[in-house]
N, C-alpha and C positions, 0 to 999 in steps of 0.2 A: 410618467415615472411609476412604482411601483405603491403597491395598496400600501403596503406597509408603512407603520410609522417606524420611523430612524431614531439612531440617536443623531446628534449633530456631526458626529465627526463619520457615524456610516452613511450620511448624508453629503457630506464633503466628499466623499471618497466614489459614492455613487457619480457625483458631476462628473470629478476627474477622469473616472474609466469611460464615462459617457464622452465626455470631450474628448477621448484621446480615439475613442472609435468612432466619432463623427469624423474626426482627421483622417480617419482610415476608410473614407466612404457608408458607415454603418450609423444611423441621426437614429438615436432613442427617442428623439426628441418628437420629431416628426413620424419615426417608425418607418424608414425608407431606406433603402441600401441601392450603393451604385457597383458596378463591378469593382472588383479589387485591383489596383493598381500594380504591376509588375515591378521588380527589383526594388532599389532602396533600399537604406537602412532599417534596421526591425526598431520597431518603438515600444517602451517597454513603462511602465509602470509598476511600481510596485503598491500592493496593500499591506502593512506591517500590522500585530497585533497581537498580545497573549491570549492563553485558553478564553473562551468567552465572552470576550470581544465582538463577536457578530460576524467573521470573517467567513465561516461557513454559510451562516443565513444570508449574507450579504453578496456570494458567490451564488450562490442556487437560484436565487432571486434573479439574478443579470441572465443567469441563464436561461429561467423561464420567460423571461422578457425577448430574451433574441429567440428562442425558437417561436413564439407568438409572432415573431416580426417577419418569421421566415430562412430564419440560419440554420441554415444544417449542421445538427452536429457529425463528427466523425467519429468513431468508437474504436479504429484501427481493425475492428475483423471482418470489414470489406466495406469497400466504398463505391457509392453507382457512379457513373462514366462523367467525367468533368465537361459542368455546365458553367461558360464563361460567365455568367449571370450571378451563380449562384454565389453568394458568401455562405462561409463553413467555420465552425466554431470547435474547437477540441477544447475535453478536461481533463487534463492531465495530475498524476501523481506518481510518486518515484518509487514505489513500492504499490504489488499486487494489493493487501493490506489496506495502506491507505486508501487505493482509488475503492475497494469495496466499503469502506465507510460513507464516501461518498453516494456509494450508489445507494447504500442501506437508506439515504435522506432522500432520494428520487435523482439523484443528479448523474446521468450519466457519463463514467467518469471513465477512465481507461488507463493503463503502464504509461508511460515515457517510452521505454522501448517497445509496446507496440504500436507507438505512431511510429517511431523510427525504423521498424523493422515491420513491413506489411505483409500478407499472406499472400501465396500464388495458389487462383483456383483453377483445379478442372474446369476449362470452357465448357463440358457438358454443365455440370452442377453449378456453374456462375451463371447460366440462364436461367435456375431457379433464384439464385440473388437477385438476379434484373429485376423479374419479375415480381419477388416480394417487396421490391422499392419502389414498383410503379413505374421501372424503366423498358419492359420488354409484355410482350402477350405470354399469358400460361403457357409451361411449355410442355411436350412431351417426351418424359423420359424414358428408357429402353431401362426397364425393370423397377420402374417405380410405380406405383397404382394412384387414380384417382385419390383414392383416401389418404394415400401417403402426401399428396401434396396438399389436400386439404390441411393435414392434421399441420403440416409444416407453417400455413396462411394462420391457421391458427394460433398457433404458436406467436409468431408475428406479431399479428395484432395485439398478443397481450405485454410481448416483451420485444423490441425490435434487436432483436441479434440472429445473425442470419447465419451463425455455426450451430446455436439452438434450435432455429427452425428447421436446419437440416439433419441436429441430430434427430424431432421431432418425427421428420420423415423417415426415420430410420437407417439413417446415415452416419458413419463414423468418420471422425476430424481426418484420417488416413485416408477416406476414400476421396473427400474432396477438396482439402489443400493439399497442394503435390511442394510445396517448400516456401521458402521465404526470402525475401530482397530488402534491401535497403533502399529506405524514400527515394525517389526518384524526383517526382513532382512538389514542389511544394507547396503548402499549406497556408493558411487564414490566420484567423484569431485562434490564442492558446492563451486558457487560462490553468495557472500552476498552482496548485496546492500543494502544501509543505515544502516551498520551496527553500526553507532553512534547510534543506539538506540535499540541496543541490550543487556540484561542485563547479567548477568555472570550466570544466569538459564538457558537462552537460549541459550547461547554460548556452554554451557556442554552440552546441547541436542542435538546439532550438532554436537559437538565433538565424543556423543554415538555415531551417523547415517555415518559421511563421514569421509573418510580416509584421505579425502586432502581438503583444506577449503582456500577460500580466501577473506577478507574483504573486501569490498569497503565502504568506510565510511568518511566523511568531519568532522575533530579534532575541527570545528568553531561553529558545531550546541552546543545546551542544552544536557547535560547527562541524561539520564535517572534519572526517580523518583528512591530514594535508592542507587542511584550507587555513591554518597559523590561525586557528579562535576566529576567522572573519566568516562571515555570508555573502554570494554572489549580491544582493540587494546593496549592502555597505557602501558597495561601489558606485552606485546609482546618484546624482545629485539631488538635491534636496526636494525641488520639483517634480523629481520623478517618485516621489515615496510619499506614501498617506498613511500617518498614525490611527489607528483604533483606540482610544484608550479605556474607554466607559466599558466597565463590566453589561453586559446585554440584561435588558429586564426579565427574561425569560431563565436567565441560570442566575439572577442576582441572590436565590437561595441556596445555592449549592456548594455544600462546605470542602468540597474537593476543591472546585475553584475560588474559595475563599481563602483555603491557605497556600494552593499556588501565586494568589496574590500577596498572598501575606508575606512572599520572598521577595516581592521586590521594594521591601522595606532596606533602608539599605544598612540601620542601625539593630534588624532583627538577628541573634545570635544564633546557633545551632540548639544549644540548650531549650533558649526561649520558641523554637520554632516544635521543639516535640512536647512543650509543654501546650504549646498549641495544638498539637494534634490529638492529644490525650482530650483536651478539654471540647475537640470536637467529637471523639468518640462520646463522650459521656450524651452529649447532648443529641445527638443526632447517627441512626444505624448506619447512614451512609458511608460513615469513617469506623474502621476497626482497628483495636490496640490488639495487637495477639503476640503472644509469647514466640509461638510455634510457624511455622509456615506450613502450609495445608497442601498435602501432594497432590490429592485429588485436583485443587484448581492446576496446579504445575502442567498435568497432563492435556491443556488446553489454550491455559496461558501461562505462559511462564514467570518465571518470579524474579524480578529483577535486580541487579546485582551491579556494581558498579568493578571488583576487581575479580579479576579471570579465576584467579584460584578459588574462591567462593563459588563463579559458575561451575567450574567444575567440582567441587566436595560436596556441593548441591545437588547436580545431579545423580554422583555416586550415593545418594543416601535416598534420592527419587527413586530409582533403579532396584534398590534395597529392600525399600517399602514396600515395594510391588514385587518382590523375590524373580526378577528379571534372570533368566541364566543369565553366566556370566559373559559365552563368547558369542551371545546370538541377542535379537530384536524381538520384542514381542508386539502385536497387533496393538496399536490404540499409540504408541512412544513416540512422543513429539522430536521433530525435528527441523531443524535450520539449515535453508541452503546456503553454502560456502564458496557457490560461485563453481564456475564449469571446467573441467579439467580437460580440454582439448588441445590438441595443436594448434597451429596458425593455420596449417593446409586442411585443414576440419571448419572450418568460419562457417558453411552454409550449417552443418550438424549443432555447432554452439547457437548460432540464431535459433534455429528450430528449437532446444532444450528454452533456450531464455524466452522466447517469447511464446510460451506455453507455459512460462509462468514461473521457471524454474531459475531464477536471479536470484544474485546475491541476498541473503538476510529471508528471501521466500521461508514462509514458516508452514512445516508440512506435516501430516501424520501418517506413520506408517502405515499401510495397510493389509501386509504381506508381502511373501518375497513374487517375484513375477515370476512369467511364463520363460522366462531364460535363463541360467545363470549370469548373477551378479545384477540382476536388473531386478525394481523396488514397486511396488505397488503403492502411488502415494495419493494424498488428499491435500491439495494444496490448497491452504486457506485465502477465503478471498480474492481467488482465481475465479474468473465466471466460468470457465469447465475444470471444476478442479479434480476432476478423479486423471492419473495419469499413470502409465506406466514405463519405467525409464530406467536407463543404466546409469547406476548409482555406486559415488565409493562415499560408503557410510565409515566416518570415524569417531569413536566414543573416546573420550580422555579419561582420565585416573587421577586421582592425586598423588603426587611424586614419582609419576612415572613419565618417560620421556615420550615413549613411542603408546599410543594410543590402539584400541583394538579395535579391528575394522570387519564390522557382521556382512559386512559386502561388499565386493571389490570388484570392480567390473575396472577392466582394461582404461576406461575412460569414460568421461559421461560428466553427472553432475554429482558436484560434491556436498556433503553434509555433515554436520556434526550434532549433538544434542540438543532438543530445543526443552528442555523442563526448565531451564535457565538460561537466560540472555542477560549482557549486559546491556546497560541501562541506554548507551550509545548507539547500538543497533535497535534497541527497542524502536525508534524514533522513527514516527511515521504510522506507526502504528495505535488501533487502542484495542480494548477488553470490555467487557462489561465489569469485569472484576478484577481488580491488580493487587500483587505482592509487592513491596517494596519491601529490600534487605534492608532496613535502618542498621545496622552497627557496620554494615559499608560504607553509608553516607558521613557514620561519626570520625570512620577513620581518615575518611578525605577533609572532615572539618579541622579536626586534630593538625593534619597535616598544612592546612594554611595557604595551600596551590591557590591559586588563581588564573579563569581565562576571558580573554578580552575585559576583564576591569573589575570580572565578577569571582567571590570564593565559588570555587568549585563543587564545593556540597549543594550550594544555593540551585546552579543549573544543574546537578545531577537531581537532586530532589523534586526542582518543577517540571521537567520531563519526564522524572517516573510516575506523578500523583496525575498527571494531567493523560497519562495512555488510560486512565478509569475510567470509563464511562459512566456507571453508577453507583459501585463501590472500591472504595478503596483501604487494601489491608496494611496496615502501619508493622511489619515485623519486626521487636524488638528483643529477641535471643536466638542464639546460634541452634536451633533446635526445630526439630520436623515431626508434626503430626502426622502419624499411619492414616493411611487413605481408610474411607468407611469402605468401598466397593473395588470391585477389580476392574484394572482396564478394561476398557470397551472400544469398539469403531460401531455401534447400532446409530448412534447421533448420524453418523456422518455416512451412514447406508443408502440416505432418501435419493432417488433417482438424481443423477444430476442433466445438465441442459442438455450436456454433451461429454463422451468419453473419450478423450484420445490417447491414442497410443504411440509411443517411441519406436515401436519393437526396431526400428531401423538403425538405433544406437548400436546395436549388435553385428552390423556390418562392420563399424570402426573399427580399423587397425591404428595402430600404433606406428 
């Protein structure tokens, strides 16, 4: 078992994923794996638990244990040739976003839909994959040089991603993925982070792919749109689910998840909960009272908002700040993907957009208009090759206006709206080093007395926004916006990335 000391219930909950993948051939105990067993049922477990609970440190941990043991993980941007032998372990998360928090901890983590949807390489340049895995001899390539595959090995050994080591070589995503398919073969173990927001589509997609499935997911966040206030977990028997409850010793200081806890008091008011926050600003920088909401954060992370007309007057006054013309985009303006606007006879064009990162809620920043009309220059965050260029219809909203102005309209492609402001429900999955919360949003949900699944509604709007903080968290309490000090920028987001790919192929699409 692991160096680590537990609490008792991350101890408890270690056994049970242990037991349930010695069932599946995989003995932590022993440290020995038998080949994986074909068909069956998927067996699933769940780990339950709010902010701080241990559920991340408790994840990463299993997982440096099975690759010590020998499990391969799978990362969805290319897999070497199936070894009946080998057990394979995927970590999954339902947003680009989240799986890069994971990786930010060392956990190699990857989309949902890039397991479900894999690359097809040039059989030229999948001989340099072979061979970076240790499955084929160096190869030689017709226009590649020594040094190129050097610098690619290298690359390798510091980071194993094998579109990195090929952009290393001086290769673009164009030149050596020729498209994308849906899983074929299926898959091992899969472990799921944030699976509170995962809907019973996606659950059964993973249930096709892996034979052994484990949840990681906090019962405190928002349900999914459609899912009537419930969680695919809910469903699970009582056996199959392991509570976290102990705040973790390592954040038992941290006043952001002190008053996420402090919600699930069940006699704490709305009132007494901003008296609370007030009296952790006083004490402690990590929590701020601000009058104002700060544009400058907006342009990175956005400031959270629980009703739509707020995301949008907010933006309209982001936009403002930064003297944005009115019919066009400026370099550095955050935005949100809204999901792909394709036909049905386009399916292989929608894969390729989405699993290059460009799904629903993807949080991107402009970076200029592209090399074609209608096509966007963007910077997807938390994407491992996040610089892209893609046909885009960008739509900006207004207040009290129906039809919204669109600084780019491509035939078809992927869709986006503003990101300086998200509501608090799509926030989810994601975090910041720094968060806004709109509090006179929150008040007016409290005022209103809604409820979902058992809980007032302010209560899970409020611990989902304080808990995407990473380090600070800003408490907004007036309808009102501080002027940025500096003007937008993209310099931050200039530094080379691993690898650049490009759409330009969206520009074929007819209608």
């Amino acid at each position: 078992m692991s160096a680590i000391t537990y609490s008792d219930d991350q101890a408890e909950a270690w056994d049970a994923i242990s037991e349930l993948l010695s069932g599946a051939g995989v003995d932590m105990v022993e440290g020995t794996t038998t080949p994986a067993a074909e068909g069956g049922k998927t067996a699933i477990l769940a780990v339950l638990g709010k902010a701080g609970s241990g559920k991340t440190l408790l994840l990463a941990d299993l997982v440096r244990a099975l690759r010590e043991m020998g499990v391969e993980t799978i990362s969805g941007d290319w897999e070497s040739r199936k070894k009946s032998s080998k057990r394979t372990l995927a970590i999954l998360a339902p947003t680009n976003k989240a799986a890069s928090v994971l990786r930010n901890r060392g956990v190699p983590a990857t989309t949902i839909h890039r397991i479900i949807y894999t690359p097809v390489y040039d059989p030229e340049y999948e001989k340099i994959a072979e061979w970076l895995a240790g499955d084929g001899d160096r190869p030689t390539i017709e226009g590649l040089t020594e040094e190129a595959l050097d610098r690619a090995a290298a690359f390798y050994a510091q980071q194993a991603s094998v579109p990195g080591a090929l952009a290393a070589a001086g290769l673009r995503g164009s030149d050596f993925i020729t498209g994308w398919k849906r899983r074929d073969d299926p898959l091992d173990i899969g472990f799921v982070d944030e699976s509170s927001m995962l809907d019973d589509r996606q659950l059964d997609d993973l249930k096709e792919i892996f034979s052994t499935l484990v949840l990681f997911g906090d019962p405190a966040q928002l349900a999914p749109v459609g899912q009537s206030g419930s969680m695919v977990f809910d469903a699970l028997p009582e056996s199959r689910r392991r509570e976290l409850s102990r705040v973790h010793r390592q954040e038992a200081d941290n006043p952001i998840l002190d008053l996420a806890h402090a919600l699930g008091d069940p006699g704490i008011s709305y009132h007494d909960f901003t008296r609370a926050v007030a009296e952790a600003a006083e004490r402690d920088d990590r929590v701020v009272l601000s009058p104002r909401v700060d544009a400058g954060l907006m342009a990175r992370s956005p400031v959270l908002v629980w009703r739509n007309a707020t995301r949008i007057r907010l933006i309209t006054a982001f936009r403002r700040a930064y003297d944005a013309p009115e019919f066009a985009l400026m370099e550095g303006e955050p935005l949100i993907c809204d999901g792909v606007e394709l036909p049905l006879k386009h399916r292989k064009k929608r894969i390729d957009l989405e699993a290059r990162g460009l799904i629903k809620g993807a949080q991107c920043v402009f970076m200029g208009e592209g090399r074609k009309p209608g096509f966007s220059r963007l910077y997807v965050m938390g994407a491992e090759e996040p610089q892209v260029n893609a046909a885009t219809i960008i739509k900006i909203e207004k207040p009290d206006e129906e039809e919204p102005f669109i600084p780019s309209a491509a035939r078809m492609g992927a869709a986006f709206v503003h990101g300086a402001a998200c509501t608090i429900h799509k926030a989810q999955g994601s975090q910041w080093a720094e968060v806004q919360v709109f509090a006179p949003d929150l008040a007016i949900a409290a005022r209103m007395g809604r409820e979902e699944a058992g809980v007032p509604l302010w209560k899970r709007l409020a611990y989902v926004a304080i808990t995407r903080a990473e380090t600070r968290l800003h408490w907004i309490t007036d309808n009102r916006l501080a002027r940025p000090k500096e003007p937008l920028s993209i310099e931050d987001l200039r530094k080379p990335a691993p690898s650049t790919l490009t759409l330009e192929a969206e520009a074929e699409v007819e209608g």
